[in-house]
Residue frames relative to the residue before (quaternion, step in Angstrom):
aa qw qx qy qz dx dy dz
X 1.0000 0.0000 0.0000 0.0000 0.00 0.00 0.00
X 0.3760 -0.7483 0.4492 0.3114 3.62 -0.95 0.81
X 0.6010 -0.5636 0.4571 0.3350 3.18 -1.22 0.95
X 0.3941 -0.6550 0.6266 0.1518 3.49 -1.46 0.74
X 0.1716 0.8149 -0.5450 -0.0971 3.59 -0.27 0.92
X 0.3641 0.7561 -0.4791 0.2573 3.67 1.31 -0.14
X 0.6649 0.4025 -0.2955 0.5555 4.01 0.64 -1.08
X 0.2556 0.7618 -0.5916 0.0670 3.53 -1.31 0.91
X 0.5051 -0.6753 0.5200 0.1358 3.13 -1.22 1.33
X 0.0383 0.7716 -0.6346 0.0201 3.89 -0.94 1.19
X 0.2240 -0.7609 0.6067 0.0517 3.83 -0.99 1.16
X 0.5304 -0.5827 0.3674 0.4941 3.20 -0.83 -0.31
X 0.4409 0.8595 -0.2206 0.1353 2.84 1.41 -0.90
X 0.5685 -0.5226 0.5533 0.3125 3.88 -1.21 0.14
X 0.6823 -0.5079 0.4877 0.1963 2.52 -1.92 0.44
X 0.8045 0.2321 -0.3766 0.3965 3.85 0.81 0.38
X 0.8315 -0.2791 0.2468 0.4120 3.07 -1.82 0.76
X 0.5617 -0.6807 0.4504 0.1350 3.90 -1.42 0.47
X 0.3695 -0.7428 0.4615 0.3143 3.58 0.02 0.63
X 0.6509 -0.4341 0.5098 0.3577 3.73 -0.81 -0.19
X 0.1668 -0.8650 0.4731 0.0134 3.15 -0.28 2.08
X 0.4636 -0.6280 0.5311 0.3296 3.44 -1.36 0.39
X 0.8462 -0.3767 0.2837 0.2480 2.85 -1.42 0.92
X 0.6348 0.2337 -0.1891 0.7118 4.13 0.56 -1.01
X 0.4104 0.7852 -0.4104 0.2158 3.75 0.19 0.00
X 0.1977 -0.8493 0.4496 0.1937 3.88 0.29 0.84
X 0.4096 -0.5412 0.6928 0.2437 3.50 -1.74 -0.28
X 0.5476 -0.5471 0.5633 0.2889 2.67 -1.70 -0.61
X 0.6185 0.4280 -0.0496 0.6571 2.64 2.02 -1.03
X 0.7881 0.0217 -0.2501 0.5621 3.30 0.56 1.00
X 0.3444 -0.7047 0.6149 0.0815 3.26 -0.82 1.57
X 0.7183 -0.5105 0.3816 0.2789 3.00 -1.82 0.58
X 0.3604 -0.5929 0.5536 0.4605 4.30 0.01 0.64
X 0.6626 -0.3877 0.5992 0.2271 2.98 -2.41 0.24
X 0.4155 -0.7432 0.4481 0.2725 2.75 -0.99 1.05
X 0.8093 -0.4034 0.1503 0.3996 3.85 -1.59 0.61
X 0.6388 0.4497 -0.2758 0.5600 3.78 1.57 -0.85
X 0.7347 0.2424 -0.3278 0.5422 3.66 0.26 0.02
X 0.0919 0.7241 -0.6815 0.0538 4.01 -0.54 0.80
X 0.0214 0.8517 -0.5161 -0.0882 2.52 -1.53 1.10
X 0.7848 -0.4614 0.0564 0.4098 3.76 -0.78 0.22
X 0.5311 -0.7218 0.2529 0.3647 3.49 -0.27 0.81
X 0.4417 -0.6623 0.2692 0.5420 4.07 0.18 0.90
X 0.5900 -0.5646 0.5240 0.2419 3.08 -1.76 0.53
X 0.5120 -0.7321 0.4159 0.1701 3.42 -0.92 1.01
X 0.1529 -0.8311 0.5269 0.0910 3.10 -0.28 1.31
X 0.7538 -0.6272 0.1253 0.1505 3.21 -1.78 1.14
X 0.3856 -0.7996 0.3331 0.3177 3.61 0.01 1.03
X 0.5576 -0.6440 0.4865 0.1939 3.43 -0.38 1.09
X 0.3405 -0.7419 0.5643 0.1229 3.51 -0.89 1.42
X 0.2484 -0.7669 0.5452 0.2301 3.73 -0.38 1.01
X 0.6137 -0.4738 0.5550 0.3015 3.61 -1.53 0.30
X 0.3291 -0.5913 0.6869 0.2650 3.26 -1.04 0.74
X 0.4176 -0.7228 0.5506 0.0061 3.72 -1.27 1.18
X 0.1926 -0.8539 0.4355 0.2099 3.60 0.13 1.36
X 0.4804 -0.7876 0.3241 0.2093 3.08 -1.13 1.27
X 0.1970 -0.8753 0.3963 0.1947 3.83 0.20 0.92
X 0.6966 -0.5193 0.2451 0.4302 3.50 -1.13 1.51
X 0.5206 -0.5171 0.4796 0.4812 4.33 -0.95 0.19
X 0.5976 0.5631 -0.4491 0.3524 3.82 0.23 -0.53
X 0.8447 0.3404 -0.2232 0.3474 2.90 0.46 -1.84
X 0.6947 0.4204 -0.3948 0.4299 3.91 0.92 -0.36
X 0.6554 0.3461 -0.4659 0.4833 3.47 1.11 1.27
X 0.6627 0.3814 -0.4641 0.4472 2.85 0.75 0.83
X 0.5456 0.5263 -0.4724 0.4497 3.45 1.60 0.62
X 0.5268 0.6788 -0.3317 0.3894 3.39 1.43 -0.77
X 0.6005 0.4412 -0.3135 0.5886 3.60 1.16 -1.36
X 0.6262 0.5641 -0.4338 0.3186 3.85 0.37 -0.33
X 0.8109 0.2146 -0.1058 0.5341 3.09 0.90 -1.11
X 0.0199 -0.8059 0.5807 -0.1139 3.44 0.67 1.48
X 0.7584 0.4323 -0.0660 0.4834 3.57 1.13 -0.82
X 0.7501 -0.3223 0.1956 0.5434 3.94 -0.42 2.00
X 0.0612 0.6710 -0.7377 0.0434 3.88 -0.32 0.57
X 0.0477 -0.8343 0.5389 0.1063 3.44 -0.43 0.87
X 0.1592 -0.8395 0.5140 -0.0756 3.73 -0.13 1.41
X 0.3152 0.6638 -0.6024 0.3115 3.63 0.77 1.26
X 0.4488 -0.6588 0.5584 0.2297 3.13 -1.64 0.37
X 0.1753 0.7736 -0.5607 0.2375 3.15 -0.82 1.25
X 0.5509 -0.5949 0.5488 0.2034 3.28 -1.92 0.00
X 0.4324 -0.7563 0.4596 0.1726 3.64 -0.68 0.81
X 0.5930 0.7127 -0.1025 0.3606 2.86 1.57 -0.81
X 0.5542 0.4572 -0.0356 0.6947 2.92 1.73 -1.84
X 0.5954 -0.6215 0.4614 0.2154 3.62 0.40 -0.32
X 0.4511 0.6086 -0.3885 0.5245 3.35 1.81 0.27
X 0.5588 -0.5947 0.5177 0.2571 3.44 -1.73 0.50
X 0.6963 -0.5920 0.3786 0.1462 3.32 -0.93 0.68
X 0.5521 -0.5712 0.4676 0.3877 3.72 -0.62 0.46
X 0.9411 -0.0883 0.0467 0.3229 3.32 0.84 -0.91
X 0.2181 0.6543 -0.6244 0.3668 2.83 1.70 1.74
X 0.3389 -0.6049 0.6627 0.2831 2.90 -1.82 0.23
X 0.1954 -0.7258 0.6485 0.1203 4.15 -1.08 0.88
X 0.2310 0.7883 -0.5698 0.0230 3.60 -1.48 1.05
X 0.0765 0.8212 -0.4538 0.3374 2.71 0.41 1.59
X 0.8137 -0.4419 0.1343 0.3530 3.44 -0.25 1.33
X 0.8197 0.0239 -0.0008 0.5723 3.52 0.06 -1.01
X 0.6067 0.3346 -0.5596 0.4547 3.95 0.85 0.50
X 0.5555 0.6480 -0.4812 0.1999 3.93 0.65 0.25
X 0.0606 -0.7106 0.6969 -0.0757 3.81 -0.82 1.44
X 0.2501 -0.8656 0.4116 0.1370 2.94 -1.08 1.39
X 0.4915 -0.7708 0.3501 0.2042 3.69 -0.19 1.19
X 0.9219 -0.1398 -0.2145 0.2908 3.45 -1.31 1.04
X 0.7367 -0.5613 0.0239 0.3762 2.84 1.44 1.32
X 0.2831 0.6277 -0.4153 0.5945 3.31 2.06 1.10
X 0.3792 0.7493 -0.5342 0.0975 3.33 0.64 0.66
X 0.6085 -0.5337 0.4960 0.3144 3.42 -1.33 0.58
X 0.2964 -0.7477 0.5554 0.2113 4.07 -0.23 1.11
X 0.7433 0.3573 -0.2892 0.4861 3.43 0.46 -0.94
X 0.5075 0.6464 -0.3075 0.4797 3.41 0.57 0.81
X 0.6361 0.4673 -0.0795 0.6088 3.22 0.74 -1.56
X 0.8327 0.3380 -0.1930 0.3938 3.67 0.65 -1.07
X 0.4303 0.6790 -0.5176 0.2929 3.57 1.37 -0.36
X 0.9281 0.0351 -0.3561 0.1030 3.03 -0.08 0.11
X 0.2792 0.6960 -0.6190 0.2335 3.55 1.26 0.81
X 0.6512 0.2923 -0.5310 0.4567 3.25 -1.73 0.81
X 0.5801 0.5134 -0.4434 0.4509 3.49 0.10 -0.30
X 0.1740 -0.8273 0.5321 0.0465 3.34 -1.65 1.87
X 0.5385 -0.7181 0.4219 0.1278 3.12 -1.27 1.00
X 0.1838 0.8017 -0.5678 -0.0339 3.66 -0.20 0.39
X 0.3114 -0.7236 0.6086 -0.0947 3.02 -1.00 1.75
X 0.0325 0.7526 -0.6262 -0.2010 3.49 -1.33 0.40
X 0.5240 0.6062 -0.5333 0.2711 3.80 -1.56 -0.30
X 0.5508 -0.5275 0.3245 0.5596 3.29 1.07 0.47
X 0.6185 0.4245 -0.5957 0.2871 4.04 0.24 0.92
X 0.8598 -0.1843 0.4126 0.2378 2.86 -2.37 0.63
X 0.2461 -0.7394 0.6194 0.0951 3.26 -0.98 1.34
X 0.1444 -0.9076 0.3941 0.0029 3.40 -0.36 0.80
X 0.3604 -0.7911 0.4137 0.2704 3.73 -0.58 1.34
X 0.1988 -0.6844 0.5760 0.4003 3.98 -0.03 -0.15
X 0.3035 0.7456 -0.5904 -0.0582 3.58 -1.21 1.01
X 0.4465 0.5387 -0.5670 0.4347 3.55 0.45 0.70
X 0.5415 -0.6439 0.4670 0.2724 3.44 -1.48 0.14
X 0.6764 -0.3456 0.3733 0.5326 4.03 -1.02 0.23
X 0.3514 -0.5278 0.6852 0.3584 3.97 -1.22 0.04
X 0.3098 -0.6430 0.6627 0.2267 3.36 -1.53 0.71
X 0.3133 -0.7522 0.5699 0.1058 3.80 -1.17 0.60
X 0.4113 -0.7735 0.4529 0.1658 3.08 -0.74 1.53
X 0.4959 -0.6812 0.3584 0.4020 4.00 -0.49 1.17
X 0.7643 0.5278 -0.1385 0.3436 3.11 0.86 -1.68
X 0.7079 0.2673 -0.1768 0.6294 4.16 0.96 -0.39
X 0.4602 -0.6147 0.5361 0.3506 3.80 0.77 -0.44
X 0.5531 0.7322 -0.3752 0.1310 3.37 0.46 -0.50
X 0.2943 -0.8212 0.4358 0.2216 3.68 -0.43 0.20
X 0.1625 -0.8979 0.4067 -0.0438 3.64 -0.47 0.95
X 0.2284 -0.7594 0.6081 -0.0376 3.25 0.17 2.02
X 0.3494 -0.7796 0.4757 0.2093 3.64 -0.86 1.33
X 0.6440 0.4476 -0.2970 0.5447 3.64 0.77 -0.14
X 0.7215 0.1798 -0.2322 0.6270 3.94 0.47 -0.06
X 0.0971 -0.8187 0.5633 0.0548 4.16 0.06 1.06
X 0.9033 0.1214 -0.2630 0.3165 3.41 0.88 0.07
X 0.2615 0.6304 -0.5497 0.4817 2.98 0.95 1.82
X 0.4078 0.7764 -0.4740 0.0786 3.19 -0.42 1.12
X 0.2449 -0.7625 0.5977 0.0386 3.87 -0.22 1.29
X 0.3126 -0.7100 0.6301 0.0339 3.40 -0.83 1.27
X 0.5641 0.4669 -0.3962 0.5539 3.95 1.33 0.91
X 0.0610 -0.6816 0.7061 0.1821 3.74 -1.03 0.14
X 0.8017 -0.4377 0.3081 0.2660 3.16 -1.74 0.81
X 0.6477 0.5531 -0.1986 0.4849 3.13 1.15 -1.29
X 0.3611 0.8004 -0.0938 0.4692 3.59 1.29 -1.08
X 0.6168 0.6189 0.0641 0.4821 3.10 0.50 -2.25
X 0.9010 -0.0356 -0.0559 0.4287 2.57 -0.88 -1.03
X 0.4722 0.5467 -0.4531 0.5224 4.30 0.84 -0.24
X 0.6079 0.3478 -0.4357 0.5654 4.36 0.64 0.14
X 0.6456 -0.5399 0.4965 0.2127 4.06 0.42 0.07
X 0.2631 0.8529 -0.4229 0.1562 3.55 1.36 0.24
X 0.7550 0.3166 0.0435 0.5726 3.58 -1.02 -0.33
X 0.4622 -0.6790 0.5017 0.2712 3.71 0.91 1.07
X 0.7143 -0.5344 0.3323 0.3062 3.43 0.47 1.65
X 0.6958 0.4543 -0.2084 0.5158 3.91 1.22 -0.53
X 0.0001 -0.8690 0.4738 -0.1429 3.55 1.10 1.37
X 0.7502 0.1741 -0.0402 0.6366 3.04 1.68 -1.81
X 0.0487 0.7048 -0.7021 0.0894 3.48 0.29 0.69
X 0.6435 -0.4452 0.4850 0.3905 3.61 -1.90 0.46
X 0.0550 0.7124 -0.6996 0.0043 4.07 -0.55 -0.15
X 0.1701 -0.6586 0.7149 0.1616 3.33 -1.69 0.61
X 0.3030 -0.7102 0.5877 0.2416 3.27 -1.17 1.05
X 0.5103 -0.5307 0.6011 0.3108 3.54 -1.60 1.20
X 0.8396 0.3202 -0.3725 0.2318 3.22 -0.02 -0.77
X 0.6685 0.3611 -0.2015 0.6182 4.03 0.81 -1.25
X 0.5298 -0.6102 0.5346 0.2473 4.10 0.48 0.33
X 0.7034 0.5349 -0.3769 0.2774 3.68 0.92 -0.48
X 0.3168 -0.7225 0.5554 0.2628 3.24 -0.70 1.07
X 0.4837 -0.5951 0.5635 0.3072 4.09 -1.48 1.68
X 0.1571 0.7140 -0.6754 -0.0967 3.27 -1.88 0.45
X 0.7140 0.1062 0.0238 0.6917 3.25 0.58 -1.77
X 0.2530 0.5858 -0.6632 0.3912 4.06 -0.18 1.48
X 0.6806 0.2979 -0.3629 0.5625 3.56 0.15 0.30
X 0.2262 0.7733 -0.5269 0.2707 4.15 0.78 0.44
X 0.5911 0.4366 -0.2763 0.6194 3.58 0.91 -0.28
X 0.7108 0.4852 -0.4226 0.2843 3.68 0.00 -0.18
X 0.4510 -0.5829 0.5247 0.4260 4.14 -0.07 1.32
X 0.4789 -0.5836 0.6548 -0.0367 2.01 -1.81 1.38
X 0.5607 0.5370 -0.2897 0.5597 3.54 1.60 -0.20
X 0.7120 0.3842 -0.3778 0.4501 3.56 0.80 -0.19
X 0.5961 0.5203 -0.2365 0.5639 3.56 1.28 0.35
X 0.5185 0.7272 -0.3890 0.2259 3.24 1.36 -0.62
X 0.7917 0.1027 -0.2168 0.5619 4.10 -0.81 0.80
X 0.2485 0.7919 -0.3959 0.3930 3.52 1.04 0.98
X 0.0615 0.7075 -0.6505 -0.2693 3.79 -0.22 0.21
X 0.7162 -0.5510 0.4012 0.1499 3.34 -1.39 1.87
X 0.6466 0.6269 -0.1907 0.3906 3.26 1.09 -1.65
X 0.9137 0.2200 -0.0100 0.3416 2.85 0.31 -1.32
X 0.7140 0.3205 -0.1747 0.5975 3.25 1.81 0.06
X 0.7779 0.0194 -0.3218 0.5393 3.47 0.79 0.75
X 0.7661 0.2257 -0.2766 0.5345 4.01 0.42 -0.12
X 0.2173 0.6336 -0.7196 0.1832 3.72 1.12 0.98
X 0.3015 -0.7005 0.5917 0.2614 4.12 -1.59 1.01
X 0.6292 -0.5872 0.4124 0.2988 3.14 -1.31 1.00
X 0.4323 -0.3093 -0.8465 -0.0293 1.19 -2.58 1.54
X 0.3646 -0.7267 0.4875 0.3184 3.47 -1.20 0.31
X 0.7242 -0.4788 0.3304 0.3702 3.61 -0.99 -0.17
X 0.3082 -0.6765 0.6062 0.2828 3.74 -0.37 0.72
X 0.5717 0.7294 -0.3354 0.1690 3.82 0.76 -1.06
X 0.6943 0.5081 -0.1846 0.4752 3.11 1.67 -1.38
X 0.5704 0.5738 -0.3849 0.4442 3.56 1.33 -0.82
X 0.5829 -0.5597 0.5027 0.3068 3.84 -1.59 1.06
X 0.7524 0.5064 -0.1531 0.3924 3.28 0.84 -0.84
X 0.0971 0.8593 -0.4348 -0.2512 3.00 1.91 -1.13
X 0.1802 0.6818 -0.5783 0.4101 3.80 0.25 1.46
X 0.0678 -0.6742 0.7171 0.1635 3.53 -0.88 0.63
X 0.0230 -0.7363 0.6712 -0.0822 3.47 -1.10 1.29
X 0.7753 0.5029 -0.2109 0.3186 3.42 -1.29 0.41
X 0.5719 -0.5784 0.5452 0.2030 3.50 -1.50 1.01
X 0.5195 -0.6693 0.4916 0.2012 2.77 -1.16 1.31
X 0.6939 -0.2721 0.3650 0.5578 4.61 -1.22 0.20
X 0.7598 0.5216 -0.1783 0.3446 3.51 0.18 -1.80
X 0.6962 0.0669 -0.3014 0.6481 3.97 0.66 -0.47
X 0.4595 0.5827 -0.5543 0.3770 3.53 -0.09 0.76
X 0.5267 0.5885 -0.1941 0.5818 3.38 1.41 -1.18
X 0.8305 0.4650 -0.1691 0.2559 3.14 -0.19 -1.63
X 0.8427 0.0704 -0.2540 0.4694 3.09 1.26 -0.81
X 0.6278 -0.5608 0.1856 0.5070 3.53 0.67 1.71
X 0.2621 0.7097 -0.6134 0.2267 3.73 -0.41 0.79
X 0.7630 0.2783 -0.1182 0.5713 3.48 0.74 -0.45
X 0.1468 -0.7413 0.6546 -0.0217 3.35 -0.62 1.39
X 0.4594 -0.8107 0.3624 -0.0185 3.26 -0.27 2.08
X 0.5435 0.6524 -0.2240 0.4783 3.08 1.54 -1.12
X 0.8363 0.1778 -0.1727 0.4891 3.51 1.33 -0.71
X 0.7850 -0.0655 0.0680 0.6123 3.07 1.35 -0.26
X 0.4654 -0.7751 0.4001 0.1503 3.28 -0.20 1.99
X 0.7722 0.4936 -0.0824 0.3915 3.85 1.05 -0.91
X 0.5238 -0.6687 0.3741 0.3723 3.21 1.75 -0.10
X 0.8896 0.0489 0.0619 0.4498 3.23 -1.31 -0.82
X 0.7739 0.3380 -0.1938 0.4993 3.72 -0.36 -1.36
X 0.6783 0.4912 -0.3017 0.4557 3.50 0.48 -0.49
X 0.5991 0.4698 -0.3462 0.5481 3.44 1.06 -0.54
X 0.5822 0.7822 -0.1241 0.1842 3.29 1.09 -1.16
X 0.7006 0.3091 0.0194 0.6428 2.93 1.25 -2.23
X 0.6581 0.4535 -0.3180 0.5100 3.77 0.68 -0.23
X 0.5554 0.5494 -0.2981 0.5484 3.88 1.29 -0.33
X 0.5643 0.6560 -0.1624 0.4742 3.43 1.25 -0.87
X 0.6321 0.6451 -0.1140 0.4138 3.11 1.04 -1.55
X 0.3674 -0.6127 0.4618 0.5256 3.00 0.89 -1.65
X 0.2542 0.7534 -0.4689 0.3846 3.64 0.78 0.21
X 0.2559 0.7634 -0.5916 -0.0426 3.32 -0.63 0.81
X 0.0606 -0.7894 0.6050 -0.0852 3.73 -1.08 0.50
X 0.7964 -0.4426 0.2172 0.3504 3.40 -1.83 1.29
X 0.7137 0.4844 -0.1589 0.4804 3.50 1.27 -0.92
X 0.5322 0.7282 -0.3814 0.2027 2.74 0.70 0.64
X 0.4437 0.6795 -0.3017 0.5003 3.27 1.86 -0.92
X 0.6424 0.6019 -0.2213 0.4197 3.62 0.62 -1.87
X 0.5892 0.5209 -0.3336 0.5198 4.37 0.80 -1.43
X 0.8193 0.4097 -0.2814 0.2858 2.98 0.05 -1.79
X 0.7074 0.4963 -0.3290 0.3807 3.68 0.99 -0.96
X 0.5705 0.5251 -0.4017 0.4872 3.63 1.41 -0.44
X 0.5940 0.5382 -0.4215 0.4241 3.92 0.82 -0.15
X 0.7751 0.4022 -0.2510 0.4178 2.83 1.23 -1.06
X 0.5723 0.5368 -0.4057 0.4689 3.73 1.08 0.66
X 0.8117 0.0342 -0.2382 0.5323 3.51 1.37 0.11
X 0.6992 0.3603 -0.3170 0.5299 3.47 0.65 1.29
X 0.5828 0.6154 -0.3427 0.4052 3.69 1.14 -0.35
X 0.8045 -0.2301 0.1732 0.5195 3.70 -1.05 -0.55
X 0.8558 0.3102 -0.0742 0.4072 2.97 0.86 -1.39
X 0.1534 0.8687 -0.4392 0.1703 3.24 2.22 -0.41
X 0.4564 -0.4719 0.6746 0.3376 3.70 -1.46 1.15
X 0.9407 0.1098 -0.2174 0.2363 3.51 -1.20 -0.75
X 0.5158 0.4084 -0.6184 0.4297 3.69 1.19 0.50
X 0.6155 0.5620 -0.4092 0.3713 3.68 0.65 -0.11
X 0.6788 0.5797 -0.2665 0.3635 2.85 1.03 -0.55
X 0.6699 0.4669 -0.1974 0.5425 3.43 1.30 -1.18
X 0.6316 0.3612 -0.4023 0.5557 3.98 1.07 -0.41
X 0.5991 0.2647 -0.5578 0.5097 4.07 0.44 0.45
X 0.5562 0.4094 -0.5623 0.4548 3.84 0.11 -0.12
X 0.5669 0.4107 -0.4237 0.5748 4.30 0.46 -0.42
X 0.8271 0.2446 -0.3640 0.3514 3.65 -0.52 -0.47
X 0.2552 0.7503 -0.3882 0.4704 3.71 1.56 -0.45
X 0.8740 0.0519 0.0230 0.4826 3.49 0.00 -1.78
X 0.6038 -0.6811 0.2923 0.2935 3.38 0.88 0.98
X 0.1408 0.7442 -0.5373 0.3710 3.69 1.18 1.23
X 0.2197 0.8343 -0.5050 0.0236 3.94 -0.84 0.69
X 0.5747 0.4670 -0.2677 0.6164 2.90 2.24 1.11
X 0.3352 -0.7276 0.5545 0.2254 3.90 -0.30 0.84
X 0.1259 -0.7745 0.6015 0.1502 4.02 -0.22 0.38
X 0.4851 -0.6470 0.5385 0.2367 3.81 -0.11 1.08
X 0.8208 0.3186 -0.0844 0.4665 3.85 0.49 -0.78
X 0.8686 0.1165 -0.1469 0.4587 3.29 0.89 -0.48
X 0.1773 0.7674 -0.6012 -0.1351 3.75 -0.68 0.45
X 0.5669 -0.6488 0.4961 -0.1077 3.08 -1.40 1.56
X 0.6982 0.2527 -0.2315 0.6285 4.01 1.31 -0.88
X 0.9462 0.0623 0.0563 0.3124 3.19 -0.11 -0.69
X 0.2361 0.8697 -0.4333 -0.0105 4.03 0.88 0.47
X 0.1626 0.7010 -0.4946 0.4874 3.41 1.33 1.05
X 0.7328 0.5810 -0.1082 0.3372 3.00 0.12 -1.79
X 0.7891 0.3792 -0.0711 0.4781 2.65 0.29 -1.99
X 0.6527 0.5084 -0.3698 0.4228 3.96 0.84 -0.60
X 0.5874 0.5282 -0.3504 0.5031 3.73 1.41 -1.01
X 0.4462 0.6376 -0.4165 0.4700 4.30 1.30 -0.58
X 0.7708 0.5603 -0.1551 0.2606 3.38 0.83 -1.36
X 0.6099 0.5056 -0.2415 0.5605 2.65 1.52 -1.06
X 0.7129 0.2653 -0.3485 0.5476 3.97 0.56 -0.29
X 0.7644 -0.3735 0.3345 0.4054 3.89 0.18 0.92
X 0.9128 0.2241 -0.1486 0.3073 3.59 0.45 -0.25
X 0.3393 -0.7456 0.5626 0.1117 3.13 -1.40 1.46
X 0.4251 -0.6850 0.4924 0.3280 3.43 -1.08 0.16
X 0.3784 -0.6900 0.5956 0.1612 3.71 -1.26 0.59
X 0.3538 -0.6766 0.4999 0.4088 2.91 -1.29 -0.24
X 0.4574 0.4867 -0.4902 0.5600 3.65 1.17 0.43
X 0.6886 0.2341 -0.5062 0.4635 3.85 -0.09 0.62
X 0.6307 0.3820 -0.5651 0.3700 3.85 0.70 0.08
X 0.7285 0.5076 -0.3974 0.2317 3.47 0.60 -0.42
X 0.3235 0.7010 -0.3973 0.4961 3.33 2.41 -0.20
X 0.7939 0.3682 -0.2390 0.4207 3.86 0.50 -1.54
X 0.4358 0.5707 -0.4699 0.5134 4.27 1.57 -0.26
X 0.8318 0.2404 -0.3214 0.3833 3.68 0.22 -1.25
X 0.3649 0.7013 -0.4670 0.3961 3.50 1.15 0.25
X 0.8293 0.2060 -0.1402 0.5001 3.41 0.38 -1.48
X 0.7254 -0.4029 0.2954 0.4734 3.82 1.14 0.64
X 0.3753 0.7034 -0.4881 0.3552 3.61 0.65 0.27
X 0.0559 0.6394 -0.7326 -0.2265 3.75 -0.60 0.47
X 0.4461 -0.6111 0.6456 0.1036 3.17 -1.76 1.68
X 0.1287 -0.7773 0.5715 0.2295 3.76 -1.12 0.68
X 0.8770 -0.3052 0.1949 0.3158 2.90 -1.43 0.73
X 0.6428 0.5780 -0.1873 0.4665 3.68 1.40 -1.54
X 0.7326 0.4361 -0.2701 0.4474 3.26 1.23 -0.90
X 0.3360 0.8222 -0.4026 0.2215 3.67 1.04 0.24
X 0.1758 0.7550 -0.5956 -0.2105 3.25 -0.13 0.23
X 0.7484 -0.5139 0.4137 -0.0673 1.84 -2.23 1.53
C-alpha cells in the first residue's frame, strides 16, 4: 500500500527523541479530550485494510533463503531514494549484522569485543565487551544476551536510514552545563550504517530540522537543552542521551547506565510501554487489525516518537493487546 505523505503532524518540539512521559502528559499527537460538558462523537472507524494473500514458497527453497539470510536481514519499508532500506533488501555490513533465530555466526557477534573506544567532550572511554544482539527472523526482535528482556525490533542503523529526529540527531549543540560545544561525540558510530547517506541532511541537519525526511514525517521530541536541564542524559556516558546510549549499547559497550536506559524504554515502548500501549488502543479504538509497514493513518506522532526508541509496531502485538482486552482475534488477522 502507498504510503500517505500529504497529512502531517508539527510540534513545537526539537529534534530529539522524548523522554518518558507522565501520565497527564500530552502529544502532539493527541490533544487534550473535551471536556465532560461538551462530548463528542466517538471517532469513526476507519477502513480495515485488505491484506495480500502471501505466496506460499516451495519447503526447499524458503530453507535455503533462511540459511541465506543468517545475517540482520533488514525487512523495513522504505525508499531508496530518501535513503531508507527497502522492504526487501537485505543489509550486512559490519556493525548492523544480528544473527537471526539463533544460527548466529559467533565469530561475528564477537568481532568486535575488545576493541577500544576513544571518545571526546568529556565522555567515558569505553572497552566493547559483550557481543552483537542476534535478531529473531520471525518477530524482528533483537536479543542482547545479558539484558533478556530488552528487546527493540529497530537497529540504530534502521533509525537513523528512516530520517528520525528531523535528520538533526547530531547537530552541533552547546552544553549549558560543561560549556562544550557537541561535534565529533558520535566518532564511534559505523560509518557503514550511514553509508550513501547525505550526512547533511540525515544526521547533522541544524535545527529546526525537516519533518520531510522522517517515515512518519511527525516532529516529536525535546529539544538537547530540556533534556539537559532536567538531568536525563548522563554526559559522562553519553552527551546526547538516549540514542547515543543506544547505538553504542548495541555495539557491545556496557556501562553503570545501563540498567536506568533500558528501564526508561521499557516505560515507553516495552510490554507495558505508555505510548506502545497507547497507539495499539488508538488501532483497536478505530477498528484497525492490520499494521501497514508503510502507512499509518491514526496516529503518526505516536508511531514516529516508537521510532525514535527502536520500536515499530506489528501486527502480532496488536492482536496480543485485542486478546488482552477480550477481543477474539480471527484467524485472518494472524500475522503471518
Amino acid at each position: 500500500m502507498a504510503r500517505t505523505r500529504s497529512a502531517r503532524i508539527h510540534s513545537p518540539a526539537s529534534v530529539l527523541d522524548p523522554p518518558p512521559a507522565t501520565a497527564t502528559e500530552p502529544t502532539a499527537a493527541d490533544p487534550a479530550p473535551p471536556s465532560a460538558t461538551s462530548p463528542s462523537p466517538p471517532p469513526a472507524p476507519l477502513p480495515t485494510p485488505k491484506r495480500k494473500k502471501r505466496p506460499v514458497e516451495p519447503k526447499a527453497e524458503r530453507i535455503g533463503t533462511r540459511k541465506k539470510l543468517r545475517l540482520s536481514a533488514i525487512e523495513v519499508g522504505g525508499d531508496r531514494d530518501r535513503g531508507e532500506v527497502g522492504s526487501e533488501a537485505v543489509q550486512q555490513r559490519g556493525g548492523g549484522r544480528a544473527a537471526q533465530d539463533g544460527q548466529d555466526d559467533e565469530a561475528e557477534r564477537l568481532s568486535r569485543v575488545g576493541k577500544k573506544v576513544t571518545l571526546g567532550d568529556g565522555q567515558q572511554d569505553y572497552t566493547i565487551t559483550c557481543p552483537l544482539p542476534w535478531r529473531d527472523s520471525k518477530t524482528r526482535e533483537f536479543h542482547f544476551d545479558d539484558y533478556p528482556d530488552f528487546r527493540p525490533n529497530m537497529s540504530p542503523e534502521e533509525i537513523i536510514r528512516q530520517g528520525s529526529f528531523d535528520g538533526g540527531f547530531f547537530r552541533p549543540v552547546k552544553s549549558q552545563k560543561s560549556g562544550r560545544e557537541l561535534h565529533e561525540d558520535w566518532s564511534d558510530f559505523p560509518k557503514e550504517w550511514y553509508d550513501g547517506l547525505d550526512v547533511s541532511l540525515y544526521l547533522t541537519r541544524p535545527d529546526p530540522g525537516d519533518t520531510s525526511v522522517n517515515k512518519w514525517q511527525a516532529r516529536m521530541g525535546q529539544p538537547f537543552e530540556v533534556w539537559e536541564k532536567n538531568g536525563w542524559i548522563r554526559p559522562e556516558h553519553d552527551a546526547r542521551g538516549w540514542f547515543s546510549w543506544y547505538y553504542r549499547f548495541y555495539l557491545g559497550r556496557r556501562c553503570d547506565d545501563d540498567a536506568r536506559q533500558v528501564q526508561r524504554w521499557a516505560g515507553v515502548a516495552g510490554n507495558s510501554g505508555r505510548f506502545k500501549r497507547m497507539l495499539l488502543g488508538k488501532y483497536r479504538d478505530r477498528g484497525v487489525h492490520f499494521v501497514e509497514p508503510d502507512e499509518e493513518l491514526v496516529s503518526p506522532g505516536i508511531r514516529q516518537t516508537l521510532n525514535h526508541w527502536a520500536y515499530d509496531p506489528t501486527t502480532a502485538h496488536l492482536n496480543r493487546f485485542r486478546e488482552e482486552k477480550g477481543d477474539r482475534v480471527a484467524n485472518d488477522d494472524a500475522d503471518e
